[in-house]
N, C-alpha and C positions, 0 to 999 in steps of 0.2 A: 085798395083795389088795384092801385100800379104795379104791387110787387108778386102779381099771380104771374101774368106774361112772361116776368124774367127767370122766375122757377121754372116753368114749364121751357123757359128755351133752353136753360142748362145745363135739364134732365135730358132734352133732344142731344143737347152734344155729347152728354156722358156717354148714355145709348151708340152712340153712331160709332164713338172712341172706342169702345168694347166689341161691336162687332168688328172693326177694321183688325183689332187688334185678334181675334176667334179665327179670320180670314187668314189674318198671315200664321197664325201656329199653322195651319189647316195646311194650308201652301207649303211650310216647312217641313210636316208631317209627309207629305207626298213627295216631298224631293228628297227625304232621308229616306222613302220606303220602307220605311216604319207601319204606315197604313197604304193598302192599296187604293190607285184611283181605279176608275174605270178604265182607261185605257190598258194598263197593265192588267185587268183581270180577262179584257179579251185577249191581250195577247198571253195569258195563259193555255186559255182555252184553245186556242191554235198549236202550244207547245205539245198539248195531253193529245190533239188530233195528231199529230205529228209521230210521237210515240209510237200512240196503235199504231200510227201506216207503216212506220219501221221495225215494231215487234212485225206483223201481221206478213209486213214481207220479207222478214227472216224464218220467218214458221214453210213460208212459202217455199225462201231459198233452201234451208235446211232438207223438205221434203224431195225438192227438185236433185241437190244432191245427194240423200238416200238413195233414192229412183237410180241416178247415174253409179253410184258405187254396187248397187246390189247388180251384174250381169242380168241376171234371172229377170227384174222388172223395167230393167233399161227400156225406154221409148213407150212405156206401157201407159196408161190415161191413172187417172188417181180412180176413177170411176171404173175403171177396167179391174184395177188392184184392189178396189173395197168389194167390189162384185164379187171377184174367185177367192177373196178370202171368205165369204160368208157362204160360196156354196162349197166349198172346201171342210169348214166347220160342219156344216149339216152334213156332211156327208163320212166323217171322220172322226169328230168330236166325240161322239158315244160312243166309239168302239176305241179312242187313245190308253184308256190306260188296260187294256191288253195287247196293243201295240210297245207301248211304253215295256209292259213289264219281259214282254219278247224279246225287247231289242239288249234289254240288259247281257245274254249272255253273247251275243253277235257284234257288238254295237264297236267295241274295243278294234279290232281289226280292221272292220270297215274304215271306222277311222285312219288306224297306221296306214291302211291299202292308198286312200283318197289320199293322204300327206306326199306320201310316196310316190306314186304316178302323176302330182301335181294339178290332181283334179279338185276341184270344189268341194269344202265340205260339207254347200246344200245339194248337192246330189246323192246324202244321205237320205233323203226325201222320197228316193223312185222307187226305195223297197216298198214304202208305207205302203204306195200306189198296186203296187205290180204281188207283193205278196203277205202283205200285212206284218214284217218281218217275221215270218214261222222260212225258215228252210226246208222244210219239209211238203210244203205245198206242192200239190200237182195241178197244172190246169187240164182242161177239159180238150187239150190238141197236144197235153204231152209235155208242156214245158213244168223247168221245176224249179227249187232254188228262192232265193233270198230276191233275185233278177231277172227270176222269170223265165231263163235259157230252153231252149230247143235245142236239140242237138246237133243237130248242121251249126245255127247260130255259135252254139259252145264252142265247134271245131274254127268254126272261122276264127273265132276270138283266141284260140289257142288255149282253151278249156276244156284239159283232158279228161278223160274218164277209162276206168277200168273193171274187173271182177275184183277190184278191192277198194275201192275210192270212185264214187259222183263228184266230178270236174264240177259239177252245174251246185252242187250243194256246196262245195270248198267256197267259205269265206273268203279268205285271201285270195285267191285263184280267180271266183265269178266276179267278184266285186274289182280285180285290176281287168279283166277283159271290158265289163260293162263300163268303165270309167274311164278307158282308152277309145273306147266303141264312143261315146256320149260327146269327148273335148273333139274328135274327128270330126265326128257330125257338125259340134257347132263351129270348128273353122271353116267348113264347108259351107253352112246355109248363114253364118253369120250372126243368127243370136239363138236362144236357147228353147223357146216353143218351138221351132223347127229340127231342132237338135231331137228334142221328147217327140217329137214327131216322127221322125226317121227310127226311133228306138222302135216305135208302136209301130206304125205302118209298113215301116224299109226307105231307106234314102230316095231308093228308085222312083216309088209312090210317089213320096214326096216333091221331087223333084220335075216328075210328069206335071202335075198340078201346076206348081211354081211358076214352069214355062206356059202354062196358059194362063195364067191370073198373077204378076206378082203379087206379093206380102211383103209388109215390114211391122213391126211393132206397135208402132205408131197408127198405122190404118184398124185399131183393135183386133182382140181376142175372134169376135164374133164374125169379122169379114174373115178367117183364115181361110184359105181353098183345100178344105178336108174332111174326111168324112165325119158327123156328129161323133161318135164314139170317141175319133182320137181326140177331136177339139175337147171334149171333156176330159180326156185323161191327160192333156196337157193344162187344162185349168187346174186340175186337182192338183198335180204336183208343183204348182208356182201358186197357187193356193195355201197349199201348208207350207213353200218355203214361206212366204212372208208373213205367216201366222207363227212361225217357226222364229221368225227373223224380231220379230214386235214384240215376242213374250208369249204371246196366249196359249201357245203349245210346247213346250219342251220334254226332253227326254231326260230321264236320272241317271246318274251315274253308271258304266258299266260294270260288269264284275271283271276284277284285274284279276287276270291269267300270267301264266308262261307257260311258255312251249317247251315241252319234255320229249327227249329222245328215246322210245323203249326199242327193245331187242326180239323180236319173234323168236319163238316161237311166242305168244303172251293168248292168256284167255281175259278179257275186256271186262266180262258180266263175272267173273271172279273177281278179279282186282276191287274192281268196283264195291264190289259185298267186301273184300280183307279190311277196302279206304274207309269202311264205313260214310260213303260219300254218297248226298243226294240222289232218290230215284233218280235214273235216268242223265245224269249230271255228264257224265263223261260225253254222251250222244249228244245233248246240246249244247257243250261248246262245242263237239267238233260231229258234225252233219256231212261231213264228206266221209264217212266211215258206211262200208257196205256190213262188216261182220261185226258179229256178237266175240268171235275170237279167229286167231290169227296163225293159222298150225303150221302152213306147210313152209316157213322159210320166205316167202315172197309175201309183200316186201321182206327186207330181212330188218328192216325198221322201221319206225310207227313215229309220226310225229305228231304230240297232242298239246291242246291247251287245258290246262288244269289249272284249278281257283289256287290263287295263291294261297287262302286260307286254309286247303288242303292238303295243299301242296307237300310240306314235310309229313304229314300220314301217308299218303298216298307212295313215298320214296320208299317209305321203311317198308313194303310191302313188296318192292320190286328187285330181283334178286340180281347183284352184280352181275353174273352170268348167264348166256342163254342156257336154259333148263331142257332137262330131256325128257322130264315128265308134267305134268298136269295134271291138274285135281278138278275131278267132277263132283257133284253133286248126285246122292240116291236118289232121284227119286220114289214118292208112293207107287208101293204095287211092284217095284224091281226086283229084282235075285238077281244075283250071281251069271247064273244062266242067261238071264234075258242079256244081261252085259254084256258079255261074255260076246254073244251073238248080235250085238249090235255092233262093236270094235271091231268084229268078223276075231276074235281070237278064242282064246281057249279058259275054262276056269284057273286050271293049273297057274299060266301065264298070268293072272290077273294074283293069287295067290301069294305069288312069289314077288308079285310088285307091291302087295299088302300083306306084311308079316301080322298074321294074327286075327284074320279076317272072319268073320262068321258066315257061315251061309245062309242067316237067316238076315239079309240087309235091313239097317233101318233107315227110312224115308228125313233127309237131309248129312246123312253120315256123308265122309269123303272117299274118293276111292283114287290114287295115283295111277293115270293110265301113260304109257309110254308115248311121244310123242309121233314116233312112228306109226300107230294106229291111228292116231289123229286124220291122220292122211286121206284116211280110206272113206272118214265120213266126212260130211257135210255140217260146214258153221252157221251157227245160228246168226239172222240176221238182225243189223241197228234194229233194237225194236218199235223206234218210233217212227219209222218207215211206214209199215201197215198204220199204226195206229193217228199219225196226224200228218195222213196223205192226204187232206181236202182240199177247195178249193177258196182261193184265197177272201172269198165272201163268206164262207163257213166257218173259215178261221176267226175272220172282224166280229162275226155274230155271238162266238164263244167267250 
């Protein structure tokens, strides 16, 4: 019965030797950091807060300096910039890809223009606004063009016009008056909703305002001192640049031209049928063109942009030398006679300029008239003139 007491104290000491001994691996465990203790798994938890605050306030910095590198949204709230890109969207969105596909044949110059005059290439932006990119728009006081011009405005800008060419339709032309007009303004008022502001209203306007109420950027969109109309059409156009600027909008590629020197006399709507070149092709790359053809010498040369992909068709067709005649087309229902009397000449005359002519004409035959008679009539005019003269909402709609 003596020998239970001292088993049991034994097995006490084995026990107690084997946890000291559990204690220090444990201990060593922790100071190899091999196993976490507690204390290291808070200050984990402090490392992972740390992080986010230093991702979260680079997402910060990052946006702050977008904001400073874009002019356009400089001093603007984030809340200002999410707001006019979504009323921007609503209002643009479903009419973009026939913006888009308009801008394809315009788009190339604009460009060159805006490198060239050293102005911004989001001011690509103000045709969307002002004329859905069609050049052929007219608004409802007159103005026309890719930018919208009036023509006092045009002459200010040094945006000529004649009986042979619309200053206000010429891409190169309208786009460096509006792009010189635009960097004025904003070294004037100092950032660029003032700048669209002065395009739409007039400096003058704007500037009356100004000295009763300053503006800056930063006081928002919605405090501007101006009338509703323009404050939206400066939201919309710093609307798609930053929708423009993000991704969510972009344009495609444009069609690559060069510029071809011709020789007048030239008829245009012939050429055009010899190039076997797209309806209408020649008219919209180049929208500064008044005539269907070019008879009397003046200009005595024609400067055009043609698709590079047509470009070698289109040369073989155009005769080294200025030509002393011209080839019309018969129409249905014509004779000899009726021609005859339309050139104000004679059959004989028309006879001797066509060896072997019938008098019975058939309707698309050709007939050589001399360019001298050309004179007497009247050229037919761009034909998409009449046909896509609307207005710049009936255009977005189509």
């Amino acid at each position: 019965m003596r020998t239970l007491p001292i088993t049991l104290s034994r097995l006490f000491i084995v026990l107690t030797s084997l946890t000291l001994i559990s204690c220090a691996q444990g201990q060593q465990l922790s100071l190899n950091s091999e196993w976490p203790s507690f204390s290291s798994l808070w200050s984990s938890d402090r490392e992972v807060d740390q992080l986010q605050q230093d991702e979260l306030k680079g997402l910060i910095d990052a946006d702050i300096k977008r904001r400073q590198s874009n002019p356009f949204l400089a001093g603007l709230s984030e809340q200002d910039i999410e707001k006019i890109k979504k009323e921007a969207w609503r209002e643009y969105g479903r009419f973009w890809r026939g913006v888009a596909t308009r801008s394809r044949y315009v788009r190339q110059p604009i460009l060159e223009t805006l490198d060239k005059v050293g102005a911004p290439r989001a001011l690509q932006m103000v045709p969307v606004v002002e004329s859905s990119y069609n050049p052929y728009v007219i608004s409802s006081v007159g103005a026309t063009g890719l930018w919208q011009l009036m023509p006092e405005t045009a002459n200010d800008m040094r945006v000529k016009s004649d009986r042979y060419f619309d200053g206000r339709r010429d891409i190169r032309s309208s786009t460096k008056g509006a792009a010189r007009y635009l960097t004025k303004q904003y070294r004037r008022f100092g950032n660029w909703p003032m700048a669209f502001a002065a395009y739409h209203l007039g400096p003058t306007a704007v500037q009356r305002r100004l000295d009763r109420r300053h503006w800056q950027p930063e006081d928002g969109l919605k405090r501007m001192p101006l009338p509703p109309i323009t404050k939206t059409y400066i939201r919309h156009i710093i609307g798609l640049i930053a929708l423009h600027e993000e991704g969510t909008i972009h344009f495609p590629e444009p069609f690559r031209t060069k510029t071809i020197t011709l020789q007048t006399p030239v008829d245009l709507a012939h050429l055009h049928e010899l190039a076997e070149l797209p309806k209408d092709q020649i008219f919209r790359f180049n929208p500064k063109l008044k005539l269907k053809q070019y008879y009397d010498g003046k200009p005595q040369t024609l400067q055009l942009r043609i698709s590079e992909v047509r470009l070698k068709l289109l040369k073989q067709q155009i005769p080294s030398e200025p030509n002393n005649y011209m080839t019309i087309k018969v129409a249905k229902g014509e004779s000899l006679a009726s021609i005859s009397r339309r050139f104000n000449t004679s059959t004989y005359a028309l006879r001797k300029d066509n060896p072997g002519i019938s008098n019975r004409l058939t309707a698309g035959s050709r007939l050589r008239i001399p360019v001298k008679l050309m004179k007497r009539i009247n050229a037919g005019h761009n034909p998409l003139v009449k046909r896509e003269s609307k207005s710049a909402l009936e255009v977005a709609l189509n």
